[in-house]
VEXLUM-158262 format. One record per atom (N, C-alpha, C, O, CB): x, y, z; residue in three letters. Coordinates in pm, whole numbers, plus 50000, padded with zeros to 5 digits. Glycine has a CB too. Layout:
VEXLUM-158262
XYZAla/...
end
This chain:
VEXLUM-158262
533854833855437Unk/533944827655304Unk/532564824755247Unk/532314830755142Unk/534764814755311Unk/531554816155299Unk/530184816055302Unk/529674828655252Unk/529124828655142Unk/529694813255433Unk/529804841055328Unk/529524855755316Unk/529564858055155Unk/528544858755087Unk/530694865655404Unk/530884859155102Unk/531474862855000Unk/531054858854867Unk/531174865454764Unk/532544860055018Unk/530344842654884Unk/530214831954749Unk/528504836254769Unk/527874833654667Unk/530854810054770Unk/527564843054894Unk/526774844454894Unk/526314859554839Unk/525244864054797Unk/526604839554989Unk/527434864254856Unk/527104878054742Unk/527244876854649Unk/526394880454568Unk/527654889254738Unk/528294871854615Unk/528394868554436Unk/527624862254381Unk/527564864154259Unk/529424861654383Unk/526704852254440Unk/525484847254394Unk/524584854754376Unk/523994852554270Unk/525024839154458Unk/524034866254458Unk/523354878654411Unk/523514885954337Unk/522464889754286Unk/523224885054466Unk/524424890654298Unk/525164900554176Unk/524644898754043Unk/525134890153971Unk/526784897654157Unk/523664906154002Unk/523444903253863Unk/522134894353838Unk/521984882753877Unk/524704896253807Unk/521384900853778Unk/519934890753729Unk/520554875353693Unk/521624873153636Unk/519004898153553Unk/519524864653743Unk/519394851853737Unk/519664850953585Unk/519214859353507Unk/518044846353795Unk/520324841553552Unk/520514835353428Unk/519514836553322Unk/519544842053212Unk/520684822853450Unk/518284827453407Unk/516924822653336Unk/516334833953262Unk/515884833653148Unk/515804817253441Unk/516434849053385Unk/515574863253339Unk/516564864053224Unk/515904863553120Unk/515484879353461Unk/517954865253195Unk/518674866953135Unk/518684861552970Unk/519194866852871Unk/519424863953213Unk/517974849752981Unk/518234844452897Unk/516734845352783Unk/516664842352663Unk/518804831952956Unk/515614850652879Unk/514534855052837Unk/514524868552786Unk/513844872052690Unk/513714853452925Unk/515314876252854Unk/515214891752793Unk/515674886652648Unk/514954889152552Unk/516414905752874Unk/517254877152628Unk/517504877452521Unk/516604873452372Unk/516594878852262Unk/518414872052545Unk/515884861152429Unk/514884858652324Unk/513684869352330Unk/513594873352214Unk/514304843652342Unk/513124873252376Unk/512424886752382Unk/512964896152286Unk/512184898052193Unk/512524893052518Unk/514224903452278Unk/515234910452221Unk/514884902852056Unk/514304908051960Unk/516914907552308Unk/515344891952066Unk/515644886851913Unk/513964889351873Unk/513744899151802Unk/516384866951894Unk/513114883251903Unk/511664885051835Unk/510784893451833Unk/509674891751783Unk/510994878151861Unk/511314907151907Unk/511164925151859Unk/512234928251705Unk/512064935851610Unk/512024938152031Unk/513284919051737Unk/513494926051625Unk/513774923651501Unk/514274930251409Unk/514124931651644Unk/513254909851516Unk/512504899751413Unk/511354905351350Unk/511264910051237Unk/512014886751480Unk/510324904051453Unk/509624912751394Unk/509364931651348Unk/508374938651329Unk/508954908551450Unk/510254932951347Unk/510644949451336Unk/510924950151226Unk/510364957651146Unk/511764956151415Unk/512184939651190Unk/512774940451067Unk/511814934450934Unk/511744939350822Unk/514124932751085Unk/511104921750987Unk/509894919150885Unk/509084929350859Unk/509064932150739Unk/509014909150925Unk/508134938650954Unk/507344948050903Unk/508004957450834Unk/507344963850752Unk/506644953250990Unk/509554960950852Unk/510064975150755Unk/510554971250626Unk/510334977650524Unk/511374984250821Unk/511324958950633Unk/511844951950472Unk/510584957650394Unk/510584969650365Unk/511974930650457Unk/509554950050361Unk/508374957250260Unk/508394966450219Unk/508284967850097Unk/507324959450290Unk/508594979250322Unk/508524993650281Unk/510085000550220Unk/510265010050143Unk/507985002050424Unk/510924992650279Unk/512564998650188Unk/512024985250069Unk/512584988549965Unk/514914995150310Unk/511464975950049Unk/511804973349914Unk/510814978449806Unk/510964979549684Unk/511974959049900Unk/509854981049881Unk/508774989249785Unk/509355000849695Unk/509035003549580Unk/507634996549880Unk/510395007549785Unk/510925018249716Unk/512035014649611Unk/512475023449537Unk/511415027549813Unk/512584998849605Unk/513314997149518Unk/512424991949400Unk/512135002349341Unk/514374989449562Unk/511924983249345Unk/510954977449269Unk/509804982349256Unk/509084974149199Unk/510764967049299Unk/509114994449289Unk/508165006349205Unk/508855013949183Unk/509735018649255Unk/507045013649259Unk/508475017449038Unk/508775031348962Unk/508165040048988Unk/507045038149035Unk/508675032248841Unk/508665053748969Unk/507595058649017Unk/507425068648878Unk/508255069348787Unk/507755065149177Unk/506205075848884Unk/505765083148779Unk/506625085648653Unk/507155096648669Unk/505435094548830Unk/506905081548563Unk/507885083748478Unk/507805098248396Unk/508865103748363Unk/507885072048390Unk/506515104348363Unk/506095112148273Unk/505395107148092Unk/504795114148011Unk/507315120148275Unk/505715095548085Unk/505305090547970Unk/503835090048026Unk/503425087048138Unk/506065076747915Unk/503335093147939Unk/500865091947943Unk/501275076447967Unk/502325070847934Unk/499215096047707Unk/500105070948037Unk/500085056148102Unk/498505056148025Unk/497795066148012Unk/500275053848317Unk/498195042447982Unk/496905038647943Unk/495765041948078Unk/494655046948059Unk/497015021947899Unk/496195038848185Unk/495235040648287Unk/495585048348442Unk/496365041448508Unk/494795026948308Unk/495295057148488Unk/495515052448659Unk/494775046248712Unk/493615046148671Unk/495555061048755Unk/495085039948804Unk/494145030348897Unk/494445036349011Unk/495575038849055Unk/494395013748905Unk/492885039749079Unk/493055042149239Unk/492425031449292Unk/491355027449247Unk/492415055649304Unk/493325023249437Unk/493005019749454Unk/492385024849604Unk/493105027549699Unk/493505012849405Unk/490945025749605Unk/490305033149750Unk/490665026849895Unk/491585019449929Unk/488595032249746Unk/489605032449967Unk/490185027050107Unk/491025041950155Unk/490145046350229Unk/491425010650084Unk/491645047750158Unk/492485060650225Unk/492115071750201Unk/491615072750088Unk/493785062150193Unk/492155084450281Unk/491915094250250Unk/492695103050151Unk/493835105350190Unk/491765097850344Unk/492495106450079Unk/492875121949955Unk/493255106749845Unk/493005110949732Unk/494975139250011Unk/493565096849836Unk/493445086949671Unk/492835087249582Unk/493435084649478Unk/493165075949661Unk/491275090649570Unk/490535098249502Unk/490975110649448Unk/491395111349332Unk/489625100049567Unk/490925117649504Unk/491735134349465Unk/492825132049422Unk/493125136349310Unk/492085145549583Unk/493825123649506Unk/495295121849396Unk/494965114449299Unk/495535117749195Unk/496665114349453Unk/494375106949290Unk/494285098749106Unk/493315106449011Unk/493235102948893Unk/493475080049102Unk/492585116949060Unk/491825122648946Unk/492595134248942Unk/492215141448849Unk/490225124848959Unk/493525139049006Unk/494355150348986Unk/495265145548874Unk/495345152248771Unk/495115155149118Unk/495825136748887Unk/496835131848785Unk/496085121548659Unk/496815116448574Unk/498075122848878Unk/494855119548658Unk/494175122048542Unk/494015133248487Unk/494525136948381Unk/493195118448547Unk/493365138548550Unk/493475155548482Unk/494565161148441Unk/494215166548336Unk/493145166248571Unk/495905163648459Unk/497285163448457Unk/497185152648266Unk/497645155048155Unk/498095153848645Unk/496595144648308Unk/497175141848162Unk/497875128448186Unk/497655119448104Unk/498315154248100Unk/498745125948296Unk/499355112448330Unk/498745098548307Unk/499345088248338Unk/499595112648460Unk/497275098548240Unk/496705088448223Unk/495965087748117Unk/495905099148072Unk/496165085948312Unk/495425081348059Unk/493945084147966Unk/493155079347995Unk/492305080547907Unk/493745081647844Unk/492605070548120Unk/491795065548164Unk/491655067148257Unk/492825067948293Unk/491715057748151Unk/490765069248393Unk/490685065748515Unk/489575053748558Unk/488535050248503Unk/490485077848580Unk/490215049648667Unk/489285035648706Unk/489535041248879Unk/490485047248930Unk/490175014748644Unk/488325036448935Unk/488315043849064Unk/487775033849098Unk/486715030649044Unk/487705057549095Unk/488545023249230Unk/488135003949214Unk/487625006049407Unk/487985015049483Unk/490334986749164Unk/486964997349428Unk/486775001049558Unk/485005011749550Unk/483995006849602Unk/488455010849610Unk/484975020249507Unk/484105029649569Unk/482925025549632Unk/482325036049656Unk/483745038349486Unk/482185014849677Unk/481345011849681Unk/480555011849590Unk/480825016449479Unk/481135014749747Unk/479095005049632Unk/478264997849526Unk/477075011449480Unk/476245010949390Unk/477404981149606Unk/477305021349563Unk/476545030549542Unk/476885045949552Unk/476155055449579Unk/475685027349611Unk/478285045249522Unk/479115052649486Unk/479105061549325Unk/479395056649216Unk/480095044149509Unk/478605077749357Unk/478675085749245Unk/479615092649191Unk/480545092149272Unk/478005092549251Unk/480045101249067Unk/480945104349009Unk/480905119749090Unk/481905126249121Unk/480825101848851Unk/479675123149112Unk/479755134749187Unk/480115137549313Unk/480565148649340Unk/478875138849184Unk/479945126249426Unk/480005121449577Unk/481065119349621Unk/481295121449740Unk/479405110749609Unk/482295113149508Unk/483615105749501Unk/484885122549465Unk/485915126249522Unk/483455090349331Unk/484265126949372Unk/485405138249275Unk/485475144849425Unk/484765142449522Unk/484675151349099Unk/486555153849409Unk/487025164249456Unk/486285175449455Unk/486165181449348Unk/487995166149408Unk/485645180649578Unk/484965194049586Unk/484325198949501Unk/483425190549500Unk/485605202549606Unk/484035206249424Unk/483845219449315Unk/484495216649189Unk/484605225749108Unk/484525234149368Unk/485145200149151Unk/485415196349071Unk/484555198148911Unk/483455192848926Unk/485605186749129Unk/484665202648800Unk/484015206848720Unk/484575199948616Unk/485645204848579Unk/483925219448717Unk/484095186948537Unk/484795187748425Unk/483665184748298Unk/482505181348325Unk/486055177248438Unk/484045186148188Unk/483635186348054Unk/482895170548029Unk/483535160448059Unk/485045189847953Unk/481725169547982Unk/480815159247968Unk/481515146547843Unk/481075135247820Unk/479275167347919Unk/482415151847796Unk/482835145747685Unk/483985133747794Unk/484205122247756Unk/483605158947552Unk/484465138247899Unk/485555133647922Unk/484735120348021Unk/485495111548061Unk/486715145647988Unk/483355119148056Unk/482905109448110Unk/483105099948073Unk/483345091148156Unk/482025109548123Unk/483125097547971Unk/483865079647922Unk/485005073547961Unk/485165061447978Unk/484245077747782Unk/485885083547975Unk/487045080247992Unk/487355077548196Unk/488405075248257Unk/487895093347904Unk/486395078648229Unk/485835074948424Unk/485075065548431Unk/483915066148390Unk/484875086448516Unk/485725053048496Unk/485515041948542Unk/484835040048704Unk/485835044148763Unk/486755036548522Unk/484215037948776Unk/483845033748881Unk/483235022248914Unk/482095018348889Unk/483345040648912Unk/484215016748981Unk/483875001449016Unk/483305004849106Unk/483435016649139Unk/484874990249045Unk/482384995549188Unk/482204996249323Unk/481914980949440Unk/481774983349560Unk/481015005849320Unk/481834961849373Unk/482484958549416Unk/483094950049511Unk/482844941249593Unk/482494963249408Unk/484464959949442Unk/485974952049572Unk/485684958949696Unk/485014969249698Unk/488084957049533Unk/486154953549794Unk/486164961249890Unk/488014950949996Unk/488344953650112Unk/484124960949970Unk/488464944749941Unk/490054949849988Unk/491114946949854Unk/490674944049743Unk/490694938950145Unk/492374947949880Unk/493154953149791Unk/493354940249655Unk/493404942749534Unk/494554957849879Unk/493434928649712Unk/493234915549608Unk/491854919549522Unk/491814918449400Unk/492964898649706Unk/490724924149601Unk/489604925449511Unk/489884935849358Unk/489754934249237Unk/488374931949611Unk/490414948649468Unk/490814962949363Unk/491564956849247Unk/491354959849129Unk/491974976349444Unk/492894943649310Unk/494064942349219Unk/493234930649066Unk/493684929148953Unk/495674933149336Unk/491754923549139Unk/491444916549044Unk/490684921748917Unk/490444916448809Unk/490864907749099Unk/490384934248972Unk/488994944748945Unk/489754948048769Unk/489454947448650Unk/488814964349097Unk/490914951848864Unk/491874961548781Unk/492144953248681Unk/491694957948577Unk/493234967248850Unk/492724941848663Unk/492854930548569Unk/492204933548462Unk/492604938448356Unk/492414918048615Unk/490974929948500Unk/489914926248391Unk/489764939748285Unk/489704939848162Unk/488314922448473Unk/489734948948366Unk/490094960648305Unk/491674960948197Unk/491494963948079Unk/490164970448435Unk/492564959148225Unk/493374961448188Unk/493804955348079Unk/494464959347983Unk/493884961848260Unk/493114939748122Unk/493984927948054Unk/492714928247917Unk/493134926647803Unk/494224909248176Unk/491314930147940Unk/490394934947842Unk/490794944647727Unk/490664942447607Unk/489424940747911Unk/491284955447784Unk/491814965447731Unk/493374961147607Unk/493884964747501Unk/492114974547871Unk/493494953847691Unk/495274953547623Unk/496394966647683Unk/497384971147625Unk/495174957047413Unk/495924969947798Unk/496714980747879Unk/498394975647847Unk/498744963947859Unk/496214980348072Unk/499254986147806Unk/500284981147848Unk/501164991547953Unk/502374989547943Unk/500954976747728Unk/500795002348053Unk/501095006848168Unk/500225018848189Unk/499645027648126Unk/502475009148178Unk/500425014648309Unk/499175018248430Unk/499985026948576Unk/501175026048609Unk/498324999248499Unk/499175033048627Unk/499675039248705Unk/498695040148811Unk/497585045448809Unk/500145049848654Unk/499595030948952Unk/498855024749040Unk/498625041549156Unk/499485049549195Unk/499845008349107Unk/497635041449172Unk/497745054949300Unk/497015048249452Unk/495875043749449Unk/496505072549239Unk/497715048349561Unk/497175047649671Unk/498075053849792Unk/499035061549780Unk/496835034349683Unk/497545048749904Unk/498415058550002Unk/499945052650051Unk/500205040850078Unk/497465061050147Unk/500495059450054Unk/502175058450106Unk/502825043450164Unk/503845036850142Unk/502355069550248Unk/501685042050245Unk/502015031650365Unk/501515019750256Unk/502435011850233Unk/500975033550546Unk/500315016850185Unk/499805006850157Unk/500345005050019Unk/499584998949944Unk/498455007050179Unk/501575009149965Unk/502095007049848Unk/503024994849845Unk/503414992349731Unk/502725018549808Unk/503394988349921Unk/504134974749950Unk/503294963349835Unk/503354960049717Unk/503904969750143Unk/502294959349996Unk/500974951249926Unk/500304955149826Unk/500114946449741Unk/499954949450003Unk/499784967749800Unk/498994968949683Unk/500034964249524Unk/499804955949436Unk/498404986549688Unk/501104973149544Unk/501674970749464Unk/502034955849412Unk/502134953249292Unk/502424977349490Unk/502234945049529Unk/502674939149486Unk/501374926449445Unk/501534914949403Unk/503804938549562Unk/500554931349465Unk/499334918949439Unk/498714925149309Unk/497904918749242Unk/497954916949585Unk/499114938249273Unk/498884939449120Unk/499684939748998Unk/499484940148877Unk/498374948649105Unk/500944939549102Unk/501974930548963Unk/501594912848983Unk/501834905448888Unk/504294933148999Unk/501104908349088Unk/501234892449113Unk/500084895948982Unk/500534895248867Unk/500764882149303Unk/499004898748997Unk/497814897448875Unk/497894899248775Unk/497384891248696Unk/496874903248872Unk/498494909348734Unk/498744912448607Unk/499814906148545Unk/500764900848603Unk/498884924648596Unk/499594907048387Unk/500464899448291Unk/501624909348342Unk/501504920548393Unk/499994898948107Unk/503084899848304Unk/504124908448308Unk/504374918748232Unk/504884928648285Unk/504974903248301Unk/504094918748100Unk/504124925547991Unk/503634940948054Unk/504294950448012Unk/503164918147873Unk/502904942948119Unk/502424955748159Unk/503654964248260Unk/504334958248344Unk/500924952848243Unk/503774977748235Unk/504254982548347Unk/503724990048462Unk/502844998348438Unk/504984987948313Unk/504054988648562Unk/503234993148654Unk/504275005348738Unk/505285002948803Unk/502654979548746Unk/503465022348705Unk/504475031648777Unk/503375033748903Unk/502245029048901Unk/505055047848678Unk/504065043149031Unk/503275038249149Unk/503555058949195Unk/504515066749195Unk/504235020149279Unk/502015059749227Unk/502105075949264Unk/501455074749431Unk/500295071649458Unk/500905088049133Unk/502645078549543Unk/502075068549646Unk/501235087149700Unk/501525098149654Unk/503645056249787Unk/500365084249789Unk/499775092549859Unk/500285095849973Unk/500865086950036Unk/498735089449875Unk/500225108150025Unk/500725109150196Unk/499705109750248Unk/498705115150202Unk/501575121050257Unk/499845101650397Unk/498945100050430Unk/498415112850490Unk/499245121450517Unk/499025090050489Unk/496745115950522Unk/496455129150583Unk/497055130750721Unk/497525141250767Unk/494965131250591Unk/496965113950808Unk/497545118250916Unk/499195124150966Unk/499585131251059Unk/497225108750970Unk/499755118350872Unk/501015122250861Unk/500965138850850Unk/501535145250938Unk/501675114550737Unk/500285146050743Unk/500665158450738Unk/500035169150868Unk/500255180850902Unk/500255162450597Unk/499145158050917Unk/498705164151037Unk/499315164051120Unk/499035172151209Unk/497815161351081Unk/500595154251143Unk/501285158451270Unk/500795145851370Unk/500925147751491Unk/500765175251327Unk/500265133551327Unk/499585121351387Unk/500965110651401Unk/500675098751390Unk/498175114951272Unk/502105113151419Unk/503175104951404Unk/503175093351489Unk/503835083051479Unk/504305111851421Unk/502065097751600Unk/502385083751715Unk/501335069951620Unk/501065058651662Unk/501445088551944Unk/500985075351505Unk/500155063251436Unk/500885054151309Unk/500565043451257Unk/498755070351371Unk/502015063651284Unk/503025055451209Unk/503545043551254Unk/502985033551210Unk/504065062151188Unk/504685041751347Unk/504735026651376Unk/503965016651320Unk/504285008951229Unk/504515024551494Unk/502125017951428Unk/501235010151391Unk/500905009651285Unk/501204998251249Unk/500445010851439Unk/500305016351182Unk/500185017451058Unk/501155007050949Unk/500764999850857Unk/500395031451046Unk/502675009551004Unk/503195008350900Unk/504044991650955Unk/504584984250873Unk/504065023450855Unk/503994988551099Unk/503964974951106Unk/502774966851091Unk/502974954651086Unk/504444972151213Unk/501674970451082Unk/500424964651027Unk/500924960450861Unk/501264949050830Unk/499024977251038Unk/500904967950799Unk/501014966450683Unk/501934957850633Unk/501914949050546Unk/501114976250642Unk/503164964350742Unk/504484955950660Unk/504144935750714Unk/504944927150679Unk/506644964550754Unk/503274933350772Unk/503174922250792Unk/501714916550705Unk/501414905050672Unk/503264921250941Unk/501134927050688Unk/499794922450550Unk/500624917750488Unk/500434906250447Unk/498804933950447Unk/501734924050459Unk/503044926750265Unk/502964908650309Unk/501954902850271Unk/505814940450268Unk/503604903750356Unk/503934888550422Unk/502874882250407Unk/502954873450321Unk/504314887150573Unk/501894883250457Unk/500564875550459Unk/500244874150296Unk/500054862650255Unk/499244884650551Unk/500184884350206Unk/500164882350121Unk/500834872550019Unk/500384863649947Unk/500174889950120Unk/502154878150043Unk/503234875649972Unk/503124859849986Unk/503444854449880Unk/504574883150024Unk/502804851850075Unk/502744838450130Unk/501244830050077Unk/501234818250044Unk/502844840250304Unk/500294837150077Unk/499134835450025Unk/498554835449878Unk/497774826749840Unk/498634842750081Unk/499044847549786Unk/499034849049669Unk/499254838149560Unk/500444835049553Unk/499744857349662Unk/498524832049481Unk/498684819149410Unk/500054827749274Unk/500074838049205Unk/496644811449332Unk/500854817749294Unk/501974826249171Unk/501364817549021Unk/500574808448998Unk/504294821649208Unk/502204826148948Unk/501664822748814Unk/502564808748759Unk/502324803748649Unk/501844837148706Unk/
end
């Protein structure tokens, strides 16, 4: 009898381990679900490119090919302005463009280069002054895929409401390279910036 109540006492991980896997369990996927919310709601609340000309694009730097995608879709016509926020303080129009990029001397006015912000609150304040100077009333935010949560949302926090903001996200280079074991990280980094922000940001 002894025998019997002494196996059944063995049978099966201790309570305590038991009860730790479970909280373990809940705060993976606590935090799982905080870093991805950001990125499914990003896709509900940005628009994306509508086709109507936008007063400006804004790139905001920091990622690879954002440059090239926001002066591509200047060129395209999708904008009448470009503002290129971020580039550093010693950052040229020639150093920044795209390759073998060639354009017409007349259209220099219409190219902005900040240089600066150097993270995304800076770009989103940069952009303001620009905009809200201007009397912009929509803009077209360009950056990369992953960082469209936060960016996006600290340049609608800045900006007057009155403006609309459409969002042309970038893929990232590593992605098309085939770098997938850097997604996760990437994109739970971010989705917990989105939070940091979102918590930090003075509302209007």
């Amino acid at each position: 009898m002894a025998g019997r109540k002494q196996d059944q006492i063995l049978l099966g991980p201790p309570k305590k381990k038991r009860g730790v896997r479970r909280v373990v369990t809940v705060l993976i996927l606590l935090l799982t679900t905080g870093a991805t919310f950001p990125h499914l709601l990003a896709r509900w609340v940005t628009a994306p490119f509508s086709g109507d000309v936008a007063d400006a694009v804004l790139v905001f730097t920091g990622g690879e090919g954002r440059i090239a995608e926001g002066y591509r879709a200047w060129k395209e016509g999708k904008g009448k302005e470009l503002f290129i926020l971020g580039a550093g303080p010693d950052a040229k129009l020639a150093s920044i463009l795209p390759e073998g990029e060639q354009f017409p001397t007349d259209d220099l006015p219409r190219i902005h280069i900040e240089g600066w912000s150097e993270n995304t609150l800076e770009n989103a304040v940069s952009a303001k002054s620009a905009v809200v100077s201007r009397m912009y009333q929509k803009v077209i935010l360009v950056t990369s895929d992953y960082h469209v949560p936060r960016a996006h949302l600290t340049l609608r926090t800045v900006l007057p409401p009155t403006v609309s903001i459409s969002v042309i996200p970038v893929t990232s280079a590593w992605r098309r390279r085939g770098a997938w074991h850097r997604i996760p990280r990437i994109f739970f980094l971010e989705g917990w910036k989105y939070w940091g922000y979102r918590i930090l940001l003075p509302r209007r």
